[in-house]
C-alpha positions in Angstrom: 51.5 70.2 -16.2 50.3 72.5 -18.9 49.4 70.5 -21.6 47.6 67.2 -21.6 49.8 64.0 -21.9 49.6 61.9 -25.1 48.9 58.3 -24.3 51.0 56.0 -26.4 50.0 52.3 -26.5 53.4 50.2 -28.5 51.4 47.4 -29.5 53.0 44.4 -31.1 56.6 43.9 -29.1 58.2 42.3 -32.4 57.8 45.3 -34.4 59.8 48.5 -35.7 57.7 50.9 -33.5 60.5 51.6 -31.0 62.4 52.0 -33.2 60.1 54.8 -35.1 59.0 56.5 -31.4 63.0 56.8 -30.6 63.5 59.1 -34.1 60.8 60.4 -33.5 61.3 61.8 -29.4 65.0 62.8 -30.8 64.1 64.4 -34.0 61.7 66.7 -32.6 60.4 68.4 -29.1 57.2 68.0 -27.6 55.4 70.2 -25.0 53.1 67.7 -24.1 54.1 64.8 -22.1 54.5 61.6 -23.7 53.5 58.4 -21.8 54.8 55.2 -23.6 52.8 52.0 -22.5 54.9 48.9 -23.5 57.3 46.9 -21.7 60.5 47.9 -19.9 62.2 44.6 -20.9 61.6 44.7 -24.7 62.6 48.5 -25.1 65.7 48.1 -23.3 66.3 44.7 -25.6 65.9 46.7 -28.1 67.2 49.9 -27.5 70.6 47.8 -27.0 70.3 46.0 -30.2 70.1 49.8 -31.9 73.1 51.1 -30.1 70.7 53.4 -29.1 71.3 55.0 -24.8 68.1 56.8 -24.0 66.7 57.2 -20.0 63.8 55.9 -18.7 61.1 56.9 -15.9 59.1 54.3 -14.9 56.0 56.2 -13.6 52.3 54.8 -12.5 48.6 55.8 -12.9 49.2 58.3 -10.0 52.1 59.8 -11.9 50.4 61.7 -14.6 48.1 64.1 -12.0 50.8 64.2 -9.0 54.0 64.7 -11.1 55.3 67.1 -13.4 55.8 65.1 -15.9 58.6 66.2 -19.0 60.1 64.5 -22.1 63.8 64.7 -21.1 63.6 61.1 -20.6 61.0 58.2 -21.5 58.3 58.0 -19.4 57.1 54.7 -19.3 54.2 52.6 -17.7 55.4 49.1 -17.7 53.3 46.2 -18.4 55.4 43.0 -18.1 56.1 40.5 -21.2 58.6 38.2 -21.3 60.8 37.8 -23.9 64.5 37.0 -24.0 65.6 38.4 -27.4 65.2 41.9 -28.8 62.9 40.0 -31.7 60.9 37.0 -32.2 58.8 36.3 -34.9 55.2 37.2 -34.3 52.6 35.2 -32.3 49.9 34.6 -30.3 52.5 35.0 -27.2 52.3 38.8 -27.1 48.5 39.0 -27.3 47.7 39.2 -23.7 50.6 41.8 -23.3 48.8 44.4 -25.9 45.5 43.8 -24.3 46.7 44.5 -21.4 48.5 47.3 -22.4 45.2 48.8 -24.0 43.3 48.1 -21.4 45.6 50.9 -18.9 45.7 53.2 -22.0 41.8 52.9 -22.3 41.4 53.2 -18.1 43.5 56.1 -18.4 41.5 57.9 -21.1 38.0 56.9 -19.1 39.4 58.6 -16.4 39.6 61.8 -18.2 42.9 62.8 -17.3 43.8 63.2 -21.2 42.0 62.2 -24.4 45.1 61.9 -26.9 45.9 58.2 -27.9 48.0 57.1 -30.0 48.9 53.0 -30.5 51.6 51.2 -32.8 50.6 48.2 -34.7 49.3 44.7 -34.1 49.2 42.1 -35.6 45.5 41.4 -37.6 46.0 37.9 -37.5 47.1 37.1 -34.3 45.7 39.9 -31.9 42.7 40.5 -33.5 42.1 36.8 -34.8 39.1 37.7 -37.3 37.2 38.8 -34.7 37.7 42.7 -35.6 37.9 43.6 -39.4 40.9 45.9 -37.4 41.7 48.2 -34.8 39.7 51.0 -35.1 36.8 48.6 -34.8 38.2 46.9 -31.8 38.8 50.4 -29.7 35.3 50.9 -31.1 34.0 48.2 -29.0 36.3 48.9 -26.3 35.2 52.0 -25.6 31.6 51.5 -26.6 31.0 53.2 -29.9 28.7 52.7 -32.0 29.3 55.4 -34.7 32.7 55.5 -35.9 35.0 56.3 -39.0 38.3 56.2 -40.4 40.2 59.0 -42.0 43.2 59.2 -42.9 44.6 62.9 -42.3 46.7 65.4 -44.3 46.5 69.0 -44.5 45.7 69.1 -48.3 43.6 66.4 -48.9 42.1 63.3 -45.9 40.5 60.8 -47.3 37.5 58.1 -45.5 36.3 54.8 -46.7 32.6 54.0 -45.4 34.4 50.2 -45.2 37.1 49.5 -43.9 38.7 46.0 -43.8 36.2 44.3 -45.8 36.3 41.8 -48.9 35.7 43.3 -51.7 32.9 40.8 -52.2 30.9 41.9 -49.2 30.9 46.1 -50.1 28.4 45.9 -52.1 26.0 44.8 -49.3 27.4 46.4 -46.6 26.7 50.2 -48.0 23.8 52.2 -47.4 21.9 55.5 -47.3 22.7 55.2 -43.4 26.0 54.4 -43.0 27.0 57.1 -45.4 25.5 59.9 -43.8 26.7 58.5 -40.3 30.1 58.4 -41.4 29.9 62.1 -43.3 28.3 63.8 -40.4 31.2 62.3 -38.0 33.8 64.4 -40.7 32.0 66.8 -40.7 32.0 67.7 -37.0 35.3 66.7 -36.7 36.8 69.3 -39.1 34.8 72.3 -37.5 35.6 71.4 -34.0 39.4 70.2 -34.1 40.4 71.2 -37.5 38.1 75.0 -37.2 36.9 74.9 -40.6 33.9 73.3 -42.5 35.0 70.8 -44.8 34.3 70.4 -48.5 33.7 66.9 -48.9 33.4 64.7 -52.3 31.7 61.2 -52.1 32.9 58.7 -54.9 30.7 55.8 -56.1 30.7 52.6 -56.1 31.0 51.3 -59.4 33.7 52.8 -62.0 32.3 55.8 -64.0 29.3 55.3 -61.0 27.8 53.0 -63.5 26.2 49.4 -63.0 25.1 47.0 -65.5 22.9 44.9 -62.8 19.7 45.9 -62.1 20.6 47.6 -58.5 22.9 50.3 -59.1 24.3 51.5 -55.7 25.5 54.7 -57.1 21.6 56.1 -58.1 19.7 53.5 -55.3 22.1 54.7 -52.0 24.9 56.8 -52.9 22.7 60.0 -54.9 20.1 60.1 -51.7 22.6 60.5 -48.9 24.5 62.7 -51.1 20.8 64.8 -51.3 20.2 63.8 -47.5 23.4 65.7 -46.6 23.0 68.9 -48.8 19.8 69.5 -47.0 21.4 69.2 -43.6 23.4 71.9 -44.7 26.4 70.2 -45.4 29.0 70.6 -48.3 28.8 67.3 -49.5 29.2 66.9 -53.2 28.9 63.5 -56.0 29.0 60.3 -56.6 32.2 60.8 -58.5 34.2 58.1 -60.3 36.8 56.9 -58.8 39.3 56.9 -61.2 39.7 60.8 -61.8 38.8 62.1 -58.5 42.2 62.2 -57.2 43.3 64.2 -60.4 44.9 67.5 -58.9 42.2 69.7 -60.8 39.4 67.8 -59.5 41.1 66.9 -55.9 42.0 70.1 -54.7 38.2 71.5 -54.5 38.0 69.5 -51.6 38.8 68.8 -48.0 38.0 65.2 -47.8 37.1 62.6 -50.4 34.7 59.4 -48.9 35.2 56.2 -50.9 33.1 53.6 -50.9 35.8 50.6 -49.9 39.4 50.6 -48.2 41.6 50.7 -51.1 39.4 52.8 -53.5 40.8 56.2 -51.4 44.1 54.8 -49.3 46.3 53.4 -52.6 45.9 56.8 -53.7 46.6 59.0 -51.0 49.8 56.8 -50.3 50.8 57.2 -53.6 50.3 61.1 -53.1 51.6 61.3 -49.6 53.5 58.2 -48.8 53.9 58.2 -44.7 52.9 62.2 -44.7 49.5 61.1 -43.3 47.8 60.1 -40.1 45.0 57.8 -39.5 42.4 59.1 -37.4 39.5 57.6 -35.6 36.5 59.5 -35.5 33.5 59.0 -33.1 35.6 57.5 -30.3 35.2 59.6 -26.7 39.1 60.8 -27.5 41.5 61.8 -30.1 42.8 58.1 -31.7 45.4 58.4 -34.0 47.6 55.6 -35.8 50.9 56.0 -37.5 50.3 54.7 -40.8 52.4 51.7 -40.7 52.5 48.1 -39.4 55.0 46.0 -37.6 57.2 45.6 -40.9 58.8 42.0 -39.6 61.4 42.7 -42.7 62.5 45.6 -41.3 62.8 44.6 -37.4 66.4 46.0 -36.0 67.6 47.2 -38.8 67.0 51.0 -37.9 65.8 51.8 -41.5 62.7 52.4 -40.8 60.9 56.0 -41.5 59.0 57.9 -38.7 57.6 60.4 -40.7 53.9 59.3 -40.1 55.0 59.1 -36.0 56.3 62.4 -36.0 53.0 63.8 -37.6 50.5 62.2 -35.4 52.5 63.2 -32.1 52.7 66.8 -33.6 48.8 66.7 -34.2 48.1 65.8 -30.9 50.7 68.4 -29.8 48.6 71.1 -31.0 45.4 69.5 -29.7 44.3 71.3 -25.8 
């Protein structure tokens, strides 16, 4: 085997992910092995309901060192779930199928043999059931991470919120001098070891125009003194700046990667640049986690519409990766 496999977890059974990973494997080849994790039943369900003939491998743990592995048909570790129709709506049913299905991706990973993950989408409100804000911080836990960070990946421009999915309300509380310069140093070592370059990176602030009318104004109290903190660690860290004309192309392409403060303050914008052209990516884990940036799309289940765009680019990222 010459390159490492990529370890690819389906998640939620009742989702468009097959149908996304079946474009994907025919649109394009890929030197590294791909090793889908899901169950046998459901992707033959629903490989029939697509009109779709594609062969399958079932292979084991003992597989991916023994074996030369190749991509001329679908490599597949089964984990049982059982299911009768090629779609159901979504439930609590399938939860202890995708833990259990993480749980071999993650035993794999542990075990060195590769360190390139990918996994489809869940469901937030029935797998992770409040108990995660979302899946980066349940593989987080999983894999015993403390430090961690989302970034959502494209060669012009990634972008990083220092919250994730949070309530507006509870931002505000939750950032500090800390957190920010955990978060930046984790992009910043990620760039210069995987991506070879060191990144130009723009913090925004919190309030618009970085501006606050109460008497604790985040953007001067926490934001300017990690911004300060960074610089001296010789980083190329740069801001606050507002929000709102960041993302302007004259201001946006000085930069490698802007930080926002909250979810929605960086991803609506580089959707609305990108659309699916971008990865998610979770820094700080002891492998290479990437997400397609999509969810299960229930209105979209079997009627092989959907795009796989984002799929294609995080297998191809990981393609590249040693």
């Amino acid at each position: 085997m010459t390159s490492k496999p990529i370890i690819i977890v389906a998640g939620e059974p009742n989702s468009i992910f097959f149908e996304i990973y079946l474009k994907a494997i025919n649109f394009k080849k890929f030197k590294s092995p791909l090793i889908l994790v899901a169950s046998f039943k459901m992707l033959q369900l629903q490989m029939k309901k697509m009109n779709i003939n594609k062969k399958i491998k079932l292979i084991n743990i003992n597989d991916l060192t023994r074996s030369k592995l190749n991509n001329r048909c679908i490599n597949l570790m089964d984990v049982n779930y059982n299911q009768s129709k090629p779609f159901e709506k979504i439930s609590i049913k399938s939860n202890d199928y995708i833990e259990k299905s993480f749980n071999l991706a993650l035993h794999i990973l542990k075990k060195k043999i590769t360190n390139k993950f990918i996994n489809g989408p869940i469901s937030k409100k029935y797998f992770l059931n409040k108990k995660y804000l979302g899946i980066t911080e349940y593989l987080a836990h999983k894999s015993h991470s403390k430090n961690f960070a989302m970034l959502i990946y494209n060669e012009k421009l990634s972008v990083s919120p220092l919250t994730t999915h949070l309530p507006l309300k509870k931002v505000s509380k939750k950032i500090n001098k800390k957190l920010i310069v955990e978060k930046v140093r984790l992009i910043d070592i990620f760039f210069k070891k995987v991506i070879k370059r060191k990144p130009k990176i723009a913090i925004t602030g919190l309030n618009p125009h970085c501006e606050s009318i109460d008497n604790f104004d985040e953007d001067k109290k926490v934001i300017i003194p990690a911004v300060k903190y960074l610089t001296k660690l010789k980083l190329k860290v740069f801001g606050p700046y507002a929000a709102d004309t960041i993302f302007l192309k004259k201001n946006r392409k000085n930069f490698d990667v802007i930080v926002g403060m909250y979810h929605d303050q960086v991803l609506t914008p580089i959707k609305t640049l990108f659309e699916y052209n971008a990865i998610n990516i979770t820094l700080g884990l002891p492998f290479l986690r990437i997400s397609p940036d999509h969810g299960p799309n229930e209105k979209m289940l079997g009627k092989n519409l959907s795009n796989p765009q984002s799929l294609i680019k995080a297998l191809t990222f990981l393609d590249k990766q040693k």
